[in-house]
Backbone as ProteinMPNN parsed JSONL, in Angstrom:
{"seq_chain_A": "XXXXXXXXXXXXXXXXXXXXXXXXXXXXXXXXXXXXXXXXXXXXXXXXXXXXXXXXXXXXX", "coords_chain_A": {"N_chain_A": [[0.852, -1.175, 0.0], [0.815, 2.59, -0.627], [2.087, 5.614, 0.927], [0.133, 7.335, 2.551], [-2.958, 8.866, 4.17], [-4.576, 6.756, 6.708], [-5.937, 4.08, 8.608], [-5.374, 1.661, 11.12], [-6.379, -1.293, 12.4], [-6.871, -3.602, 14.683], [-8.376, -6.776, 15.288], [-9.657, -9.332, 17.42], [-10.29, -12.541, 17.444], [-13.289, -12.848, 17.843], [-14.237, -10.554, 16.647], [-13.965, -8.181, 18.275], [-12.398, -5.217, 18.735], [-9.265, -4.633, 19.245], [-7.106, -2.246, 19.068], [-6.266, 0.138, 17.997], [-5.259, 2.805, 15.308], [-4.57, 5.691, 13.971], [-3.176, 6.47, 10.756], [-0.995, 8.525, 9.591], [0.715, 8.825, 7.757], [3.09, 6.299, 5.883], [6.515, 4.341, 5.805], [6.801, 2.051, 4.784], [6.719, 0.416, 7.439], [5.317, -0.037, 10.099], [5.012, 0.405, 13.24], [4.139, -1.657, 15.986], [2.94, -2.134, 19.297], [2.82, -4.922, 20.754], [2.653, -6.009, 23.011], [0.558, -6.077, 25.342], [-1.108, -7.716, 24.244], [-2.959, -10.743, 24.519], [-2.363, -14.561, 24.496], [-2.712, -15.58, 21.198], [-4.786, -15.4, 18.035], [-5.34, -12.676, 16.083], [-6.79, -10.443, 14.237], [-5.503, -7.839, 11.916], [-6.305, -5.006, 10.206], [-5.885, -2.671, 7.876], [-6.729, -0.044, 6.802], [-6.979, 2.44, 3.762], [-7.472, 5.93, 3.349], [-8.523, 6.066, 0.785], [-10.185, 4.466, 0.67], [-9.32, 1.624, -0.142], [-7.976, -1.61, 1.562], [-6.685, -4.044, 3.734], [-6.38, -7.278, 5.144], [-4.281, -8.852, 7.183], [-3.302, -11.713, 9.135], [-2.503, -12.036, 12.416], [-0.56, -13.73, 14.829], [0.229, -14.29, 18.214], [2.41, -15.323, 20.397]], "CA_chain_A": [[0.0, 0.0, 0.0], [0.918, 3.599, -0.749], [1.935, 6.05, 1.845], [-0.885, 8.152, 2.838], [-3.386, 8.852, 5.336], [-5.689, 6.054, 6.728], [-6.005, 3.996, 10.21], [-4.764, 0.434, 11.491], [-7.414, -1.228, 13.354], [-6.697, -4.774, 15.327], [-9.21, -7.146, 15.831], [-9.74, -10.159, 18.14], [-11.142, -13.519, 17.07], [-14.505, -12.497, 18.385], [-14.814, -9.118, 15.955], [-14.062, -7.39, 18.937], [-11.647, -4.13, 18.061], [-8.596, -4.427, 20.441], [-6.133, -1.951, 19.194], [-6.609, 1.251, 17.03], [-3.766, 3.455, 15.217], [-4.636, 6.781, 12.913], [-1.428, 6.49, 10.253], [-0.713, 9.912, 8.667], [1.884, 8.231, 6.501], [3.715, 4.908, 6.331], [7.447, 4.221, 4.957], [6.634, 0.523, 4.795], [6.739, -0.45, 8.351], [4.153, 0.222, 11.316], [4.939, -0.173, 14.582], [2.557, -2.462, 16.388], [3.119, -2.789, 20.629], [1.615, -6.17, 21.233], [2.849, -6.383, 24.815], [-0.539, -6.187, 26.394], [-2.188, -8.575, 23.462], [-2.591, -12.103, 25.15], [-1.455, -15.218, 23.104], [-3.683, -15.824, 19.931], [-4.607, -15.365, 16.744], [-5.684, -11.713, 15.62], [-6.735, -10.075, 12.437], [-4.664, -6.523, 11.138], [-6.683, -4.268, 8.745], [-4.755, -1.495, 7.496], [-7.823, 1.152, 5.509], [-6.22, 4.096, 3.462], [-8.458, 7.036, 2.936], [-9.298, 6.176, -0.579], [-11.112, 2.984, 0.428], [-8.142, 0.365, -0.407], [-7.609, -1.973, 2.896], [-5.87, -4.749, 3.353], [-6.427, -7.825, 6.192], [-3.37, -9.703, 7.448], [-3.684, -12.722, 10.593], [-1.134, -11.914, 13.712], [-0.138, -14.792, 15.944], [0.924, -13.851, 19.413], [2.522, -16.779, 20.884]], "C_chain_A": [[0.895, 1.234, 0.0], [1.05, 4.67, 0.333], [0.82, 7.047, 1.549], [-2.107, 7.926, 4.076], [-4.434, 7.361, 5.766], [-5.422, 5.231, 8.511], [-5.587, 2.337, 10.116], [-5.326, 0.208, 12.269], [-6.532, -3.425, 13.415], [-7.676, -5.257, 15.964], [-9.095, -8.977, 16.796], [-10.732, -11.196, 16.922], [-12.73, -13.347, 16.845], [-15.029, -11.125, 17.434], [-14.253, -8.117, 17.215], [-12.432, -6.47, 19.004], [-10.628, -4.202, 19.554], [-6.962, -3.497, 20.8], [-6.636, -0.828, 17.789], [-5.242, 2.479, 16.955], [-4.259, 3.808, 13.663], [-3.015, 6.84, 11.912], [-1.623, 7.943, 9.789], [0.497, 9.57, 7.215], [2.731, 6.874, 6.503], [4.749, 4.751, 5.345], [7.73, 2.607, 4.751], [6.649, -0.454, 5.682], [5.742, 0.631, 9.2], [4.402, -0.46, 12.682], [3.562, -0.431, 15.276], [2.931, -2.667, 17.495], [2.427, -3.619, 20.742], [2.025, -6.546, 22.152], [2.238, -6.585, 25.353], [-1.461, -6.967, 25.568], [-1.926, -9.743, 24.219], [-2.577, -12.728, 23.971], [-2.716, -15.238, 22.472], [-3.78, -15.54, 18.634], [-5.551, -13.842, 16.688], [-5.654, -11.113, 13.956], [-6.507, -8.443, 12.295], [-5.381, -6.021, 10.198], [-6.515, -2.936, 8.579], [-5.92, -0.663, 5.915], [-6.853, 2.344, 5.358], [-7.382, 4.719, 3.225], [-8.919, 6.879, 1.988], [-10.225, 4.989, -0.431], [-10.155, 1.262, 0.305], [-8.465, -0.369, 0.941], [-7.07, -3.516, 2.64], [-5.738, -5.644, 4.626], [-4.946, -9.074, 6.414], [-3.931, -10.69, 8.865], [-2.294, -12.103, 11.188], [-1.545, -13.049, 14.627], [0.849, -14.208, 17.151], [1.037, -14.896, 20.006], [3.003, -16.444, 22.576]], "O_chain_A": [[1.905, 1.045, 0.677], [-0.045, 4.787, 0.884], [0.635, 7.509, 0.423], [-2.119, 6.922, 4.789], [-5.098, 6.982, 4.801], [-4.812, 5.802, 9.415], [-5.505, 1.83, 8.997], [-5.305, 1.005, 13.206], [-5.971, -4.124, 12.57], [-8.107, -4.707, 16.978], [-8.126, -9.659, 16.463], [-11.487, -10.865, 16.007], [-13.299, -13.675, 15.804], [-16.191, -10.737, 17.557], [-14.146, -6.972, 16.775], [-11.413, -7.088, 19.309], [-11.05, -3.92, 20.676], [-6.138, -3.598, 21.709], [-7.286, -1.177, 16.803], [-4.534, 2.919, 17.861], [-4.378, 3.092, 12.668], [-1.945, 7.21, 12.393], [-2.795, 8.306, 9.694], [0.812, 10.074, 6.137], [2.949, 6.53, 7.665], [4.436, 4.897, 4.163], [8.85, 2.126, 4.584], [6.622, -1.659, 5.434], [5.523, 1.814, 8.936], [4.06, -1.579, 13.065], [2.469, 0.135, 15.248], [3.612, -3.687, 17.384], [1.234, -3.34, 20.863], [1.79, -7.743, 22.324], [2.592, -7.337, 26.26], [-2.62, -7.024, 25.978], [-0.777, -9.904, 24.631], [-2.677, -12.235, 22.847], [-3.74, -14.95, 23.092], [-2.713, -15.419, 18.032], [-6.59, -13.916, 17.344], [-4.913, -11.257, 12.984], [-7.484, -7.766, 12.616], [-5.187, -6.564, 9.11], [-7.126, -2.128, 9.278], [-5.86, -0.731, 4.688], [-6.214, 2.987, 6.191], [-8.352, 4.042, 2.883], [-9.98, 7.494, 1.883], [-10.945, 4.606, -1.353], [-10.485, 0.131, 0.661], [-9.307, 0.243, 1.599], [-7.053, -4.058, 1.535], [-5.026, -5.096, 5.467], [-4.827, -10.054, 5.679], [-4.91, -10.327, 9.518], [-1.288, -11.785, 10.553], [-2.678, -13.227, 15.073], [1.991, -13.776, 16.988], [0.039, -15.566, 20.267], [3.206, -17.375, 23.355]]}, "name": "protein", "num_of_chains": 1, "seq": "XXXXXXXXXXXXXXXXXXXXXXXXXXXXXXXXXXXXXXXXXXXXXXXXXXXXXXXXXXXXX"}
């Protein structure tokens, strides 16, 4: 994806939203603290302002 504005939302198994992050720009990496995520499987969806988005899985072991 393209730098530009859009948001980084982290969700739980359950749908339930457990981590939210406004980007203003991105040089191809995004810091993500998952220190306070317990272990599991989570889903990453990374929306730019034009509509694009983009779902990755995270494993916290």
């Amino acid at each position: 994806m393209s730098s530009e504005e859009g948001d980084l939302e982290v969700y739980d198994l359950s749908g339930r939203s457990v981590a939210k992050h406004n980007l203003r720009s991105s040089r191809g990496e995004i810091p993500l603290n998952t220190d306070k995520f317990q272990a599991g499987v989570y889903i990453v969806v990374l929306r730019q302002s034009n509509g694009n988005a983009l779902q990755q899985k995270l494993v916290i072991e």
